[in-house]
DODO-603758 format. One record per atom (N, C-alpha, C, O): x, z, y. Coordinates in steps of 0.001 Angstrom, whole numbers, always signed. Layout:
BEGIN
+---------+---------+---------+
!       X !       Z !       Y !
+---------+---------+---------+
!       X !       Z !       Y !
...
+---------+---------+---------+
***
This chain:
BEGIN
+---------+---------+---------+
!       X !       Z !       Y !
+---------+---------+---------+
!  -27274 !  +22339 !   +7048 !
!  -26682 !  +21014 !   +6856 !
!  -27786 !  +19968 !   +6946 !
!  -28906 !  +20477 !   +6956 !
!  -27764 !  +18769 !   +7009 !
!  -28137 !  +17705 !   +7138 !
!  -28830 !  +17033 !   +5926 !
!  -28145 !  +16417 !   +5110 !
!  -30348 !  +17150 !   +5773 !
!  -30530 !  +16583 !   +4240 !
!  -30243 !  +14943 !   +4772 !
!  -30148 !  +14468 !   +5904 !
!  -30154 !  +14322 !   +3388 !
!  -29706 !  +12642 !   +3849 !
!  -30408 !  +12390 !   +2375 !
!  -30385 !  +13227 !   +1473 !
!  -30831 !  +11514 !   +2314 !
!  -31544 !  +10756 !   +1454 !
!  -30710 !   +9423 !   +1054 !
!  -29995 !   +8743 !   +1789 !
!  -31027 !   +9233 !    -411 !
!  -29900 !   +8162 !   -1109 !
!  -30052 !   +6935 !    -278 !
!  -29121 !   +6181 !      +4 !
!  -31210 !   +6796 !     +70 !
!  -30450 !   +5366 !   +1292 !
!  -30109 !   +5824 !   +2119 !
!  -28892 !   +5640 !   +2104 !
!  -30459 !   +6572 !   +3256 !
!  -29674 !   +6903 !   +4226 !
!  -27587 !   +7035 !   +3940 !
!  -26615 !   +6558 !   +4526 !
!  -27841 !   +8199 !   +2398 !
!  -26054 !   +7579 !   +2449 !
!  -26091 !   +6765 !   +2434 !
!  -25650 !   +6586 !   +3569 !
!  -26330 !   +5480 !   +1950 !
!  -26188 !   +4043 !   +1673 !
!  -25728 !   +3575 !   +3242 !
!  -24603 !   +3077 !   +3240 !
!  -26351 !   +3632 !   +4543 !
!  -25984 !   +3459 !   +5105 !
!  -25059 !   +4029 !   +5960 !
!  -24479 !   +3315 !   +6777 !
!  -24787 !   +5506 !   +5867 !
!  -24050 !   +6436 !   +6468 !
!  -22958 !   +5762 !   +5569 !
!  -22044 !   +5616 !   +6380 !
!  -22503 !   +5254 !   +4349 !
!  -21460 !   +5202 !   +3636 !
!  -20604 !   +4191 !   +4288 !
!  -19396 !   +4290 !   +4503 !
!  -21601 !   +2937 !   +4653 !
!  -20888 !   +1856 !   +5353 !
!  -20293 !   +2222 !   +7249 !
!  -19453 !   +1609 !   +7908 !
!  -21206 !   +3520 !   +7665 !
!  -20733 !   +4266 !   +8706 !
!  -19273 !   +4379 !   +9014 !
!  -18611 !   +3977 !   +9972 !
!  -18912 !   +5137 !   +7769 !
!  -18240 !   +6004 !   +7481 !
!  -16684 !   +5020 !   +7337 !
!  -15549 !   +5253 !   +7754 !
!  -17179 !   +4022 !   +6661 !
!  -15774 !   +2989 !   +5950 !
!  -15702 !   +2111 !   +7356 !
!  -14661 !   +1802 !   +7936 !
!  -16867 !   +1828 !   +7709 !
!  -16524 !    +867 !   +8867 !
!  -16317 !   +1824 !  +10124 !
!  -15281 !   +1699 !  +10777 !
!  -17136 !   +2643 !  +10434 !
!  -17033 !   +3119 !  +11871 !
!  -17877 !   +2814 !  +12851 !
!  -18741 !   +2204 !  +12221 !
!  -18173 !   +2819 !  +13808 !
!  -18963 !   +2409 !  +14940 !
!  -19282 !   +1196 !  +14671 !
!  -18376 !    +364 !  +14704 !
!  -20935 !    +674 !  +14263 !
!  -21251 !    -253 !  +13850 !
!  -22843 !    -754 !  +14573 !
!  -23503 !    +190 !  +15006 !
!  -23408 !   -2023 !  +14703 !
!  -24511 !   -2462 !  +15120 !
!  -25370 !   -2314 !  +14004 !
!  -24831 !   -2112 !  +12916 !
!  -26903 !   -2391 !  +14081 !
!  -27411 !   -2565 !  +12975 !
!  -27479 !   -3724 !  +12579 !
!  -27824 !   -3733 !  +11398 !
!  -27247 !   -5167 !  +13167 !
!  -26908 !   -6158 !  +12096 !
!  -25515 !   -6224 !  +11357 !
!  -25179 !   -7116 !  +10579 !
!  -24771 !   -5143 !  +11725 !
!  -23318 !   -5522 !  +11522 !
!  -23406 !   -4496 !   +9527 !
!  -22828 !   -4748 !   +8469 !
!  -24467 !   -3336 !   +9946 !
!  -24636 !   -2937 !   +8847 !
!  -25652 !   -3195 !   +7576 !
!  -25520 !   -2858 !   +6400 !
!  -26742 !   -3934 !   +8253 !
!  -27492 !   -4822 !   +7979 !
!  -26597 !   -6292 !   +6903 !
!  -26936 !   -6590 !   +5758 !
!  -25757 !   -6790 !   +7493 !
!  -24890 !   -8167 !   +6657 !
!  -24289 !   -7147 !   +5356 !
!  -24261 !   -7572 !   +4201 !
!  -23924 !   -6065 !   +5640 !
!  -22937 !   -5353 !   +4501 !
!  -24428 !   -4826 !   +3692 !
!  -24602 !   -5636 !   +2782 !
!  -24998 !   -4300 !   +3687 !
!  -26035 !   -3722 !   +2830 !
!  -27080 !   -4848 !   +2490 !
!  -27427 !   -5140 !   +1345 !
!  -27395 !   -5259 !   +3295 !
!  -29123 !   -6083 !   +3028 !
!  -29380 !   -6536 !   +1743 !
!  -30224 !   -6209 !    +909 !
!  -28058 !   -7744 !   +1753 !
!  -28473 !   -8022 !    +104 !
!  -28409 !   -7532 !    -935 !
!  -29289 !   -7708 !   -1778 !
!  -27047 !   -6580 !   -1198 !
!  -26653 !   -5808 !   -1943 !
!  -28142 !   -4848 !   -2661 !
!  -28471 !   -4922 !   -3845 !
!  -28811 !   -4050 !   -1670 !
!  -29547 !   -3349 !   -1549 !
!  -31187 !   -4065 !   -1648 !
!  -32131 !   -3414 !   -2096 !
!  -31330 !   -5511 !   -1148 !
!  -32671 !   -5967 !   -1555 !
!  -33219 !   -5402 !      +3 !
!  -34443 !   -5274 !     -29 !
!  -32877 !   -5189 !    +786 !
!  -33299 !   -4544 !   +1787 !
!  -33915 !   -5815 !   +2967 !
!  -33514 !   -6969 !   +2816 !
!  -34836 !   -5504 !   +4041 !
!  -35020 !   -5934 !   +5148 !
!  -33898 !   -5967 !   +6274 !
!  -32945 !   -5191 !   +6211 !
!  -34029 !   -6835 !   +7246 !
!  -33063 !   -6183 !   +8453 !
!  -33823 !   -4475 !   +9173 !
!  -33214 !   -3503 !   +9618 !
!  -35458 !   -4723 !   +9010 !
!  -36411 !   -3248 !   +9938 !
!  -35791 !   -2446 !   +8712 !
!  -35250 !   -3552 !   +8709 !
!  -35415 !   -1835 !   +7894 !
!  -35316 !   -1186 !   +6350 !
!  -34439 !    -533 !   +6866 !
!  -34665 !    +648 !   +7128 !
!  -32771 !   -1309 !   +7256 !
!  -31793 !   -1004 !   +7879 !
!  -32047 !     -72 !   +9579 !
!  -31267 !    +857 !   +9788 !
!  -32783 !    -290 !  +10329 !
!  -32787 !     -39 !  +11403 !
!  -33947 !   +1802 !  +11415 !
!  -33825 !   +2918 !  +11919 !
!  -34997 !   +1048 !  +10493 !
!  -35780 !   +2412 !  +10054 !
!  -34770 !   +3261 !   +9931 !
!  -34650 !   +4062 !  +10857 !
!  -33802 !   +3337 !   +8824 !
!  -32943 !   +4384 !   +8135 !
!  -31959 !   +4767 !   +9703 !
!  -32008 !   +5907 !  +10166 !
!  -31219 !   +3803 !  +10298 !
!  -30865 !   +4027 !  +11475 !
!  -31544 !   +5122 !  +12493 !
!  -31003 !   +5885 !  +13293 !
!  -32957 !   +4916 !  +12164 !
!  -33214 !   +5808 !  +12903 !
!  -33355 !   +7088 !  +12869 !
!  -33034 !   +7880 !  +13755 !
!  -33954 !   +7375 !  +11600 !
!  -33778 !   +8405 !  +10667 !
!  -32951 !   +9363 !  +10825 !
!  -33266 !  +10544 !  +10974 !
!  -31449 !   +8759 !  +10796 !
!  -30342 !   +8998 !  +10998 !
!  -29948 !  +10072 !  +12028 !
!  -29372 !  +11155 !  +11933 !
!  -30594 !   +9207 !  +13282 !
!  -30146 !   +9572 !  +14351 !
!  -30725 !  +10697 !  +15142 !
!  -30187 !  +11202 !  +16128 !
!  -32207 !  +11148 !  +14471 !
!  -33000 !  +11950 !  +15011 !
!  -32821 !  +12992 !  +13885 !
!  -33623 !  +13910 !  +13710 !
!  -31827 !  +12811 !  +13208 !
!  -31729 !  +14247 !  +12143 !
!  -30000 !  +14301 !  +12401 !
!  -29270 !  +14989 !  +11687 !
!  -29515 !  +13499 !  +13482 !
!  -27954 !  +13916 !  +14110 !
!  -27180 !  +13973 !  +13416 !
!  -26395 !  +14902 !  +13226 !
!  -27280 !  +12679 !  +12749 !
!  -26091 !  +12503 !  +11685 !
!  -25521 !  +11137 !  +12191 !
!  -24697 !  +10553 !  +11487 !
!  -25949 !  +10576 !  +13448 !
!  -25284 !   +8928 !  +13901 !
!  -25439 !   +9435 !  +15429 !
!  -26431 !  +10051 !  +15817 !
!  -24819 !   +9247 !  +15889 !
!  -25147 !   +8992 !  +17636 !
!  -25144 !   +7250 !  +17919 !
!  -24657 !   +6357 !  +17226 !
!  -25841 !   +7183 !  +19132 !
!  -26136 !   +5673 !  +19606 !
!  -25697 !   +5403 !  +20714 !
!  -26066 !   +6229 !  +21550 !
!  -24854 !   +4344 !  +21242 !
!  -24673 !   +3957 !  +21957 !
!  -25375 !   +2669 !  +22367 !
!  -25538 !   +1805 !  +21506 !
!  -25746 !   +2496 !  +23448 !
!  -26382 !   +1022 !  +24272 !
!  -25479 !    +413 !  +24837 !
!  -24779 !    +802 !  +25772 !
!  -25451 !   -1015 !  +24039 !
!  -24395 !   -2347 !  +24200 !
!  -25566 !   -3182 !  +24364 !
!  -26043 !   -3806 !  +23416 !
!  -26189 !   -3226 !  +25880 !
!  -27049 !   -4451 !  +26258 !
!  -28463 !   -4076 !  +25476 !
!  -29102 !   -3044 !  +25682 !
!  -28729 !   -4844 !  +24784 !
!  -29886 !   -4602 !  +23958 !
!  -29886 !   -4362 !  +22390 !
!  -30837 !   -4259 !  +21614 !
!  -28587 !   -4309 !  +22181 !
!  -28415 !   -3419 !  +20881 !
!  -27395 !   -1919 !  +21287 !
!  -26762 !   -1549 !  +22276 !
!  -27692 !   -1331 !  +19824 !
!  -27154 !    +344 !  +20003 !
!  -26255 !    -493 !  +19036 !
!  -26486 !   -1499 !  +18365 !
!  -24860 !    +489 !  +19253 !
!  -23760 !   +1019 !  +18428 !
!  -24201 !   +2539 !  +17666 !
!  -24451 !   +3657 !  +18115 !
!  -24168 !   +2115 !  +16675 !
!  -24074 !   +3913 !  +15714 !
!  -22996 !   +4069 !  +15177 !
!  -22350 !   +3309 !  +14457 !
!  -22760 !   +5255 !  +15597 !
!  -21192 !   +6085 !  +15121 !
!  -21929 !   +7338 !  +13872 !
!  -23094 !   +7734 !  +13898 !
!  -21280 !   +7589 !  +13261 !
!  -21632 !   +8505 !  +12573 !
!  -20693 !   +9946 !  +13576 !
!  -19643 !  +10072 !  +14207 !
!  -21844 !  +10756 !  +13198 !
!  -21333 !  +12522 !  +13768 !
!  -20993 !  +13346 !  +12533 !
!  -20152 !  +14242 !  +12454 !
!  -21946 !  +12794 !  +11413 !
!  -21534 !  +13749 !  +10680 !
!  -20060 !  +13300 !   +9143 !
!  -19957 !  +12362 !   +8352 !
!  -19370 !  +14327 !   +9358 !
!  -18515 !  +13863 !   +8499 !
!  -18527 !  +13822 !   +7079 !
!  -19141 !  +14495 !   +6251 !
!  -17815 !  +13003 !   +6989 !
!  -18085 !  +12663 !   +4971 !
!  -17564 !  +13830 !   +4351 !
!  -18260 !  +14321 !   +3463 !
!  -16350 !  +14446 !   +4666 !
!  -16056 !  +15297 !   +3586 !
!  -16865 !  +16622 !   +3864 !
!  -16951 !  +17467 !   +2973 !
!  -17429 !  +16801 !   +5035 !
!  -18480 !  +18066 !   +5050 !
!  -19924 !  +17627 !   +4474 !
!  -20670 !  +18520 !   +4070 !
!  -20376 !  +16165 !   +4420 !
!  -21479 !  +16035 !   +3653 !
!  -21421 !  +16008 !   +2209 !
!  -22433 !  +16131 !   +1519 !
!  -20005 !  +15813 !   +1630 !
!  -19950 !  +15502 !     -26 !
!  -19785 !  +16988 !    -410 !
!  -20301 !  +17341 !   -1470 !
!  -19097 !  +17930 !    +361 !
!  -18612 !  +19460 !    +183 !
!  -20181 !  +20044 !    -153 !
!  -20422 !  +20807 !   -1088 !
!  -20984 !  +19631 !    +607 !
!  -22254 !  +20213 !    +850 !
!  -23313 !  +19911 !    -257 !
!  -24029 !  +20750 !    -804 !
!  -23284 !  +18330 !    -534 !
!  -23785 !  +17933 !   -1600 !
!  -23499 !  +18050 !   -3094 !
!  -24419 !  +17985 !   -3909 !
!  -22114 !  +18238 !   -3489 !
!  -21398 !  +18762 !   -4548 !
!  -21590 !  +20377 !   -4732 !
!  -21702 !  +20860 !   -5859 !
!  -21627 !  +21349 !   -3296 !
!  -21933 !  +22544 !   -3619 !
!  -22986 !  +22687 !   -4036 !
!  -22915 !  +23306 !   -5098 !
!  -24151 !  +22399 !   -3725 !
!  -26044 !  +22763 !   -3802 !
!  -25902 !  +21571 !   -5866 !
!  -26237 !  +22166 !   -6890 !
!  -25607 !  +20692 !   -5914 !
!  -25691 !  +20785 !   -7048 !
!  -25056 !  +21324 !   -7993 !
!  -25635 !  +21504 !   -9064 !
!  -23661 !  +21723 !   -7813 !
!  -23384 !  +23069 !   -8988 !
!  -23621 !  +23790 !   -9065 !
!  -23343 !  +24376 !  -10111 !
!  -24607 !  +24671 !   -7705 !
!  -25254 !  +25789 !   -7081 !
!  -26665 !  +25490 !   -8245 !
!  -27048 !  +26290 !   -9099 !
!  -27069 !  +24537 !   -8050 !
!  -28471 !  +24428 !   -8979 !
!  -28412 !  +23964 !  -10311 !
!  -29479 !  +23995 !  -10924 !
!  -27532 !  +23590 !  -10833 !
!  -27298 !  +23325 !  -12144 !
!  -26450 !  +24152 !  -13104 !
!  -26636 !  +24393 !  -14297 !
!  -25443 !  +24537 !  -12259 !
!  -24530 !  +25022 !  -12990 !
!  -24020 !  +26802 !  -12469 !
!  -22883 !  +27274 !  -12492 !
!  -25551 !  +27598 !  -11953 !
!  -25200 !  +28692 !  -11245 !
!  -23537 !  +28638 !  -10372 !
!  -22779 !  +29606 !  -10315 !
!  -23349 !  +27706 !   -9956 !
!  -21895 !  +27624 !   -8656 !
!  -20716 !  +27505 !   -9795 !
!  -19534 !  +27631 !   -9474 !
!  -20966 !  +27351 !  -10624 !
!  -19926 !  +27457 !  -11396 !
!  -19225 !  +25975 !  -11599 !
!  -20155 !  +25184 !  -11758 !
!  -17749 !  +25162 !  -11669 !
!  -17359 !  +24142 !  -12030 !
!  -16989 !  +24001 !  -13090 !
!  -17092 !  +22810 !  -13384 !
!  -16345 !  +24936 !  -14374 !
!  -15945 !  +24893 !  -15560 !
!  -17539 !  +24533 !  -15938 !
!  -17475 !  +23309 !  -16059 !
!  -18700 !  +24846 !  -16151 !
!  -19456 !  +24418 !  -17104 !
!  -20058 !  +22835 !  -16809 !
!  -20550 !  +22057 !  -17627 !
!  -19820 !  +22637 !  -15238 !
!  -20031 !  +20931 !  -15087 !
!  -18786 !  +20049 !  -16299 !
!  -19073 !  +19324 !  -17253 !
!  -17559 !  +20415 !  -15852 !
!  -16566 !  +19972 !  -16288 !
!  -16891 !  +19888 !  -18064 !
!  -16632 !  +19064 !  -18941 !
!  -17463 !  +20967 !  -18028 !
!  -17946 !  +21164 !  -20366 !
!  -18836 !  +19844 !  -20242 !
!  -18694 !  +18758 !  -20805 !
!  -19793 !  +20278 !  -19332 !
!  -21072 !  +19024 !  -19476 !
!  -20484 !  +17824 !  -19587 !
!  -20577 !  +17386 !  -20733 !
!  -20019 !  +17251 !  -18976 !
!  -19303 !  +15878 !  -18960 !
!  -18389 !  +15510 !  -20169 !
!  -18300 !  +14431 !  -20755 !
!  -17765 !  +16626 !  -20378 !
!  -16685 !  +16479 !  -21267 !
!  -17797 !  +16152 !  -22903 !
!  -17579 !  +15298 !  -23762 !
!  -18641 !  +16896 !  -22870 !
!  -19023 !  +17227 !  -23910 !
!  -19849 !  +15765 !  -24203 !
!  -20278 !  +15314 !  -25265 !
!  -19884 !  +15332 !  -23115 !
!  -21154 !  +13832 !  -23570 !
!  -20533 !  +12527 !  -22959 !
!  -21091 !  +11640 !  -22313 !
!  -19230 !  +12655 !  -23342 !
!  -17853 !  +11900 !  -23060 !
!  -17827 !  +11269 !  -21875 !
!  -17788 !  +10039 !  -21836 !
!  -17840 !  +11857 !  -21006 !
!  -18632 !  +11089 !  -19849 !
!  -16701 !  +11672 !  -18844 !
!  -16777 !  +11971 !  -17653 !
!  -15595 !  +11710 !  -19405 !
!  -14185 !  +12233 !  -18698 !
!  -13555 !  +11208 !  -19174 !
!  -13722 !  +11153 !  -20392 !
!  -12825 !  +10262 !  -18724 !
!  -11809 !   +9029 !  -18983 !
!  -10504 !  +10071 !  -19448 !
!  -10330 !  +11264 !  -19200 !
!   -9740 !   +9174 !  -20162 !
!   -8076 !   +9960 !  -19923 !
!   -7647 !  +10089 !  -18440 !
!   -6780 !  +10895 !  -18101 !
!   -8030 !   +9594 !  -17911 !
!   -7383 !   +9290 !  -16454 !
!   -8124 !  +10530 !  -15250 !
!   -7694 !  +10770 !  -14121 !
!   -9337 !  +11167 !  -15936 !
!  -10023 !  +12032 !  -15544 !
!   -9528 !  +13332 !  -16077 !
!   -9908 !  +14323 !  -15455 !
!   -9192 !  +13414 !  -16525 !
!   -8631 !  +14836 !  -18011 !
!   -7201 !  +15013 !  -17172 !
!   -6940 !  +16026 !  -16524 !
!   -6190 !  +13690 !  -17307 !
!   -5191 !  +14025 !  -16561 !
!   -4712 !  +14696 !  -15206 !
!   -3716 !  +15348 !  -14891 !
!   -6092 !  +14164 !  -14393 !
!   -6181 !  +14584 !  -12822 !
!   -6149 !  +16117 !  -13241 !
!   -5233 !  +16892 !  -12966 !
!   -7464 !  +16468 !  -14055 !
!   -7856 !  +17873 !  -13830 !
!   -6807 !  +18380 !  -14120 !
!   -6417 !  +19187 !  -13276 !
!   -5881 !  +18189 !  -15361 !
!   -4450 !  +18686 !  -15483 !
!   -3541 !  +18912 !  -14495 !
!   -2925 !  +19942 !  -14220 !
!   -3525 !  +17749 !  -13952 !
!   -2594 !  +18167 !  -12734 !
!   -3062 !  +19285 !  -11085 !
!   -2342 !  +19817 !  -10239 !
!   -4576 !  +19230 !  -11264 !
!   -5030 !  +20049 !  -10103 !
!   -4816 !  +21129 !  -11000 !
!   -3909 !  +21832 !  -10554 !
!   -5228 !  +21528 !  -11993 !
!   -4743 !  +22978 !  -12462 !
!   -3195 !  +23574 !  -12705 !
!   -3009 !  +24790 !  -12678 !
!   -2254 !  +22768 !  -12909 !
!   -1063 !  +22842 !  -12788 !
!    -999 !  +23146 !  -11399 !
!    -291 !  +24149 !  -11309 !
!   -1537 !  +22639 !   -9809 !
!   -1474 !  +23030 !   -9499 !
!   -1865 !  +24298 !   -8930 !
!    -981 !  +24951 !   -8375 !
!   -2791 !  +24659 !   -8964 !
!   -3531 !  +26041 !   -8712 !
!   -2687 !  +26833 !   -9277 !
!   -2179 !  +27681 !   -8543 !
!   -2355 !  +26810 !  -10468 !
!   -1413 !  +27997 !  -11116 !
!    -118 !  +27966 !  -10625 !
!    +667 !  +28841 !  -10991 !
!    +230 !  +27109 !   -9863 !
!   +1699 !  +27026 !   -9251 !
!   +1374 !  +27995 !   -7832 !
!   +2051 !  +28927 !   -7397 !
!    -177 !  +27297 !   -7174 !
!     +78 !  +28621 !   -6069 !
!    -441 !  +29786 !   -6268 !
!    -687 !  +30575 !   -5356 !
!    -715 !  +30060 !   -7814 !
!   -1177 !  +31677 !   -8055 !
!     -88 !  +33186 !   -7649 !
!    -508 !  +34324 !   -7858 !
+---------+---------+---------+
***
């Protein structure tokens, strides 16, 4: 898989929501937010693209970047390797952790209720 570094999501994220984007176009959405340069944005762009997670297209004298790699195979990937390293692969003891240092809303407790309701429905 694809290591990505917390800025790089940063910009793969706006990839991802927007789609085929310029680097000033991702540059206006991040820069300030982030404290960033416009080169900051274009560095990470590049980054990106030579570890094949954006492809580029040439529009004149700027590139279009599309993202290649997909979000739900990068969060699958990133969510696995940390329960893999924290929690020997296991999700019940993340789920204790959180719970235990109140860190689960009602609205979080309920979800899990209902994904386990369902699982046991397709047992």
């Amino acid at each position: 898989m694809i290591a990505i570094s917390e800025a790089e999501s940063r910009v793969m994220g706006v990839l991802w929501a927007r789609g085929a984007s310029t680097a000033d176009e991702v540059f206006a959405e991040l820069g300030a937010a982030e404290g960033w340069q416009e080169a900051t944005v274009k560095t990470l762009l590049n980054r990106l693209l030579k570890k094949g997670a954006v492809s580029a297209e040439s529009e004149g004298r700027r590139y279009r970047y599309a993202p290649t790699l997909r979000q739900s195979d990068w969060v699958l990937e990133e969510s696995s390797s940390l329960i893999d390293r924290l929690f020997n692969g296991r999700v019940a003891p993340l789920v204790a952790h959180f719970s235990q240092h109140g860190r689960l809303s009602q609205s979080d407790v309920d979800e899990l209720r209902r994904l386990i309701a369902e699982i046991d429905g397709d047992a």
